[in-house]
C-alpha positions as CSV (number, residue, x, y, z in Angstrom):
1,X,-38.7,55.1,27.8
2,X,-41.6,54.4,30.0
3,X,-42.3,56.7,32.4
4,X,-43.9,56.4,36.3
5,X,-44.7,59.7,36.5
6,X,-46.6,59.7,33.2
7,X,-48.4,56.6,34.6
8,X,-48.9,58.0,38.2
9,X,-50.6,61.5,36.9
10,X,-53.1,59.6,33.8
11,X,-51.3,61.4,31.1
12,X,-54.0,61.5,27.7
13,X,-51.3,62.8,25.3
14,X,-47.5,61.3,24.9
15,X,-44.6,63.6,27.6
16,X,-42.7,65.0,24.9
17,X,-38.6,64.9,25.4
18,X,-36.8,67.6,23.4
19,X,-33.8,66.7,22.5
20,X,-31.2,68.0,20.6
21,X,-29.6,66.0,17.1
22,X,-27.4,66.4,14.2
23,X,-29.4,64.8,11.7
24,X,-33.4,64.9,11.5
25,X,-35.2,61.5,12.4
26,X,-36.5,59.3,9.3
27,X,-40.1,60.2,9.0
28,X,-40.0,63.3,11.0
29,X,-42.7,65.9,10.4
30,X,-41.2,69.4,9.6
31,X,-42.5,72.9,8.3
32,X,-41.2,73.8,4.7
33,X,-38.6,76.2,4.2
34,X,-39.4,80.1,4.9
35,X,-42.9,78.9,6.2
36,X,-44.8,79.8,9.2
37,X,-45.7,77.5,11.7
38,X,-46.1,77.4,15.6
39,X,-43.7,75.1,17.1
40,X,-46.1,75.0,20.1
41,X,-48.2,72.9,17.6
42,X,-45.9,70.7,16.5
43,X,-45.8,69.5,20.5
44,X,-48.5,69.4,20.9
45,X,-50.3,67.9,17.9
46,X,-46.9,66.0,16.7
47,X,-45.3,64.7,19.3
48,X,-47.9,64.4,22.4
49,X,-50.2,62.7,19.6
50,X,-47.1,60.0,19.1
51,X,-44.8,61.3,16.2
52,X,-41.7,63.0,15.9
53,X,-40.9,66.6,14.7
54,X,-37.9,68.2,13.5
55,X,-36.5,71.6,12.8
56,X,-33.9,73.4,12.2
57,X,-32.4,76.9,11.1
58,X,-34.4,77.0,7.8
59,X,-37.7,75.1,9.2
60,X,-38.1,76.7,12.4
61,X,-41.8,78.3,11.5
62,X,-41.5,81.7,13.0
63,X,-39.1,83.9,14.7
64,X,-40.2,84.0,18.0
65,X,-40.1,80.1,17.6
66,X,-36.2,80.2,15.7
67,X,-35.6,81.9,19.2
68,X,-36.9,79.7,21.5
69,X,-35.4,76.5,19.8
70,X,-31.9,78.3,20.0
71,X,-31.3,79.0,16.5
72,X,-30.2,82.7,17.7
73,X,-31.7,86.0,17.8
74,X,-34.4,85.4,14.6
75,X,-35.7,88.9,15.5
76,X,-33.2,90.8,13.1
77,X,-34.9,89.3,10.5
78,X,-38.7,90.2,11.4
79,X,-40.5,92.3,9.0
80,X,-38.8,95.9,10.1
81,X,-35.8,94.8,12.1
82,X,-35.7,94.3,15.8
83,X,-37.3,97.7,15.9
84,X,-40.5,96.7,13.7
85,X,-40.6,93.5,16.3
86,X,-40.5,96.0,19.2
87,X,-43.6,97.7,18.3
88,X,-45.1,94.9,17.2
89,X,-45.4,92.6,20.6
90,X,-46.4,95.8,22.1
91,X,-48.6,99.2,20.6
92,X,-47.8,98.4,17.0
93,X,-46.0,100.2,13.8
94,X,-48.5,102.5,12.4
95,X,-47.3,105.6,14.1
96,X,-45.0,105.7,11.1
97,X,-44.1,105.5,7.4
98,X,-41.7,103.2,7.5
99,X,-44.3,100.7,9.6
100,X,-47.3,101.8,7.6
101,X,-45.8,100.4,4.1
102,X,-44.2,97.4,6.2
103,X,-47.5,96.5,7.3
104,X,-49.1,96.7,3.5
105,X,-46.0,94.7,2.3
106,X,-47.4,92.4,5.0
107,X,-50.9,92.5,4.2
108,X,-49.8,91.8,0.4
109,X,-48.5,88.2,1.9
110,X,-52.3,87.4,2.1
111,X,-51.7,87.2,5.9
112,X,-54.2,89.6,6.9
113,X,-54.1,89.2,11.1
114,X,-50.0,89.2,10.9
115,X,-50.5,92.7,9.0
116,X,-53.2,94.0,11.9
117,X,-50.7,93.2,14.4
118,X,-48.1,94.2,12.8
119,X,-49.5,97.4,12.6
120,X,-52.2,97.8,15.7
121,X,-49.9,95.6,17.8
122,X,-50.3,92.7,19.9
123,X,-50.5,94.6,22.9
124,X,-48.7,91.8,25.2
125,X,-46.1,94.5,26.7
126,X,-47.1,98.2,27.3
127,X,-44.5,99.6,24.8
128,X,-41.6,99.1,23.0
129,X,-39.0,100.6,25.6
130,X,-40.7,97.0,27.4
131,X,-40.4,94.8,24.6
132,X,-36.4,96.1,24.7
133,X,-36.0,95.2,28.1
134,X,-37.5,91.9,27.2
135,X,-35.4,91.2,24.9
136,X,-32.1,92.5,26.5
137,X,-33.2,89.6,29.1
138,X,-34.4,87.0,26.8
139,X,-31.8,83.9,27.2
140,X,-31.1,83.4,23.6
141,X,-28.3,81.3,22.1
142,X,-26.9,79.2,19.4
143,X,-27.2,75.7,20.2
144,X,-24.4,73.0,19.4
145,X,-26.3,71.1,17.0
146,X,-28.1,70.9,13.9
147,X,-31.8,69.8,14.7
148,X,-34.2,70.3,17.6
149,X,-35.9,67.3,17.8
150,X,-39.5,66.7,19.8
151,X,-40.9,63.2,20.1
152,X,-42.8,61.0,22.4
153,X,-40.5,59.9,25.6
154,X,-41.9,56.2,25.3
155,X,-40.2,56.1,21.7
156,X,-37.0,58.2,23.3
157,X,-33.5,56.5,24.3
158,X,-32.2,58.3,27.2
159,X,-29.0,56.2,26.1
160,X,-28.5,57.7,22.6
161,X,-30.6,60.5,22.6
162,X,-29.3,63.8,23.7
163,X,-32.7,64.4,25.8
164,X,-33.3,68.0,27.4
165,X,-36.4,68.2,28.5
166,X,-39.6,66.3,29.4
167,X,-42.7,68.0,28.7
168,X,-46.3,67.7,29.5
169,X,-49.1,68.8,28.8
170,X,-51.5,68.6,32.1
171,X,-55.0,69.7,33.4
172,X,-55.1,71.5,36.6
173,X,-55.0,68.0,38.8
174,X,-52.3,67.0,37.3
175,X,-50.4,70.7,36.8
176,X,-51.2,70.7,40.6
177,X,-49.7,67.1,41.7
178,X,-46.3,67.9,39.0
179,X,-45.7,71.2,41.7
180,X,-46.1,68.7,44.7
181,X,-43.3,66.4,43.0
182,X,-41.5,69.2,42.0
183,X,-41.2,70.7,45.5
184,X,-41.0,66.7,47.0
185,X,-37.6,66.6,48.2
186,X,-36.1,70.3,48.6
187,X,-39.7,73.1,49.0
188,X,-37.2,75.4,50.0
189,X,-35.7,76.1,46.6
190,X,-39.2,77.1,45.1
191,X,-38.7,74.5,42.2
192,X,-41.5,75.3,39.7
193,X,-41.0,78.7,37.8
194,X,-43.6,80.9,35.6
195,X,-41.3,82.8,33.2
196,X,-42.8,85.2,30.9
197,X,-42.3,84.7,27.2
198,X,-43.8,82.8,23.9
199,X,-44.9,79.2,24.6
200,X,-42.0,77.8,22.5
201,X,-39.7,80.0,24.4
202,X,-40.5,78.4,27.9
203,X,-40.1,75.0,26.3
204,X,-37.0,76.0,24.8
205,X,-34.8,78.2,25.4
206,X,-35.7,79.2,29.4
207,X,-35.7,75.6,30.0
208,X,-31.8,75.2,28.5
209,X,-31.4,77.8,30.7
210,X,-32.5,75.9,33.7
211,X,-29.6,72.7,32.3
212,X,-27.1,75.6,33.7
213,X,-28.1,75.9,37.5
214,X,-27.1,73.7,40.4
215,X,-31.2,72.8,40.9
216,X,-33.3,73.4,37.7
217,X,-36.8,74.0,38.1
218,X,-39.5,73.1,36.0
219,X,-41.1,75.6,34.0
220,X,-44.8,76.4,33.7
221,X,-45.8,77.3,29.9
222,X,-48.6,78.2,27.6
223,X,-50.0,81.2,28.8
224,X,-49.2,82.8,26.0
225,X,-52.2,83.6,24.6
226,X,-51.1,83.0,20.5
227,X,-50.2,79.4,21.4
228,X,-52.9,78.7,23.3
229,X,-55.3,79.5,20.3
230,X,-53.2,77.7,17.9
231,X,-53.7,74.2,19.8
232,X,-57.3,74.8,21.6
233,X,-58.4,72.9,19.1
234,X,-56.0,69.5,19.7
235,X,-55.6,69.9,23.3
236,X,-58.8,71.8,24.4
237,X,-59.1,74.7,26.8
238,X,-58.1,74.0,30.1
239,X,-54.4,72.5,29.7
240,X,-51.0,73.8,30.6
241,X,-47.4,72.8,29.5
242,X,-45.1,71.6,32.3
243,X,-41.6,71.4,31.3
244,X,-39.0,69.5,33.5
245,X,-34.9,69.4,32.4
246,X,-34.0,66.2,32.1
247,X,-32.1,66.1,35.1
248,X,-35.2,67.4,37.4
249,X,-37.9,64.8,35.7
250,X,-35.3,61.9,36.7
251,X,-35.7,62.8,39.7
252,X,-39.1,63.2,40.2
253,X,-39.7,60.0,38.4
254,X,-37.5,58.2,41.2
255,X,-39.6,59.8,43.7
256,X,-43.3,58.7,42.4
257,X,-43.0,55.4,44.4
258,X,-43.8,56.2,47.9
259,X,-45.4,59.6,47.6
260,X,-48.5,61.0,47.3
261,X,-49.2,59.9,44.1
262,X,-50.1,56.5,45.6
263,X,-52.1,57.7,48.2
264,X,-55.6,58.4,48.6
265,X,-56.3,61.9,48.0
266,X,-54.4,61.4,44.9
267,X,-56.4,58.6,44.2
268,X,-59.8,60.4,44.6
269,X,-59.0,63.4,42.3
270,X,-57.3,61.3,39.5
271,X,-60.7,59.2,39.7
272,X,-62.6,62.1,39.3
């Protein structure tokens, strides 16, 4: 599918639809069994690059990312238990035994900074009683299908492809002319949303989340600090991820003839 919008805003990397599939494309890139991987990085260094990834309940890379592609609450099986995941986003598992000799069985994986954290913490919530609440709100779920499937939108079918999502990863200009589209038709709704949660997570799961209400907003994604790291390298430092449902990017692709997008101020900054 080609896209308008894509056109309009001077996309670098392919939009990337998510869609959901019951067998893996031919060809598709996926992480072995039981091995980690960010599924941020398969976006963005798959599928905005031009190929197609695949995962599913054995391939999902980690278990933050098993979450956010709706493979179900992946936390129970975290090194220590929902509990051991608890302390880890937040102050960490070394105040106790049971933590301490998690953390060396950790460290004997050779996977020394998933150890430190493990046992120092990440620090990304103030404490564990947080990360519960998190969690408690966290819109996990068990999707109806076999695969999660990422690829570039120009080599998508919207008539055979079960597409979810369109998602882009922007600059500032072009983050800043998506929340003008976004807001084109009905500002009153507040239509762009910043959720907090792992980068996958706001691709995923939040963003199936949006499918359910009467106007779904677009989601605003990696600031989480771990993804950002993971794909500095392919997309450098200053981008964002902008995640439309389907039905939201429809219609703001309807709505790039005649708007701002063809008009000069537009015209100066995309220049620039």
């Amino acid at each position: 599918m080609n896209s308008k919008l894509v056109d309009a805003i001077g996309l670098k990397t392919h939009a990337v639809a998510l869609t959901w599939a019951d067998a893996a494309p031919q060809g598709a890139i996926q992480f072995k069994p039981g091995r980690w991987g960010c599924v941020v990085s398969v976006f963005a260094t798959v599928a905005a690059k031009g190929r197609v990834g695949a995962f599913d309940r054995k391939t999902y890379g980690c278990w933050g990312g098993g979450v956010g592609l709706g493979f179900c609450n992946c936390y129970e099986s975290f090194p220590g238990g929902i509990e051991g995941f608890c302390h880890f986003l937040a102050d960490g598992n070394d105040h106790s035994e049971e933590g301490q000799r998690v953390g060396e069985e950790i460290a004997g994986w050779g996977d020394r900074n998933l150890a430190d954290d493990f046992l120092h913490g990440e620090r990304y919530l103030k404490n564990a009683q947080v990360t519960r609440r998190f969690l408690e709100t966290l819109p996990m779920r068990d999707i109806p299908a076999q695969y999660v499937v990422v690829k570039p939108l120009d080599a998508s079918d919207p008539e055979n492809d079960d597409i979810k999502s369109v998602t882009l990863f922007v600059n500032p200009d072009q983050f800043s002319a998506l929340v003008v589209l976004a807001n084109y038709t009905e500002p009153d709704l507040e239509n762009v949303a910043v959720p907090w949660g792992a980068g996958c997570q706001i691709i995923g799961i939040f963003a199936y989340r949006e499918l359910e209400r009467e106007h779904p907003r677009a989601l605003v994604g990696m600031t989480d600090l771990s993804a950002r790291q993971n794909v500095r390298a392919s997309l450098g430092e200053n981008v964002l991820s902008f995640t439309m449902p389907w039905p939201l990017f429809l219609k703001m692709e309807q709505n790039v003839d005649g708007s701002f997008l063809q008009r000069r101020t537009w015209a100066e900054l995309h220049r620039h």
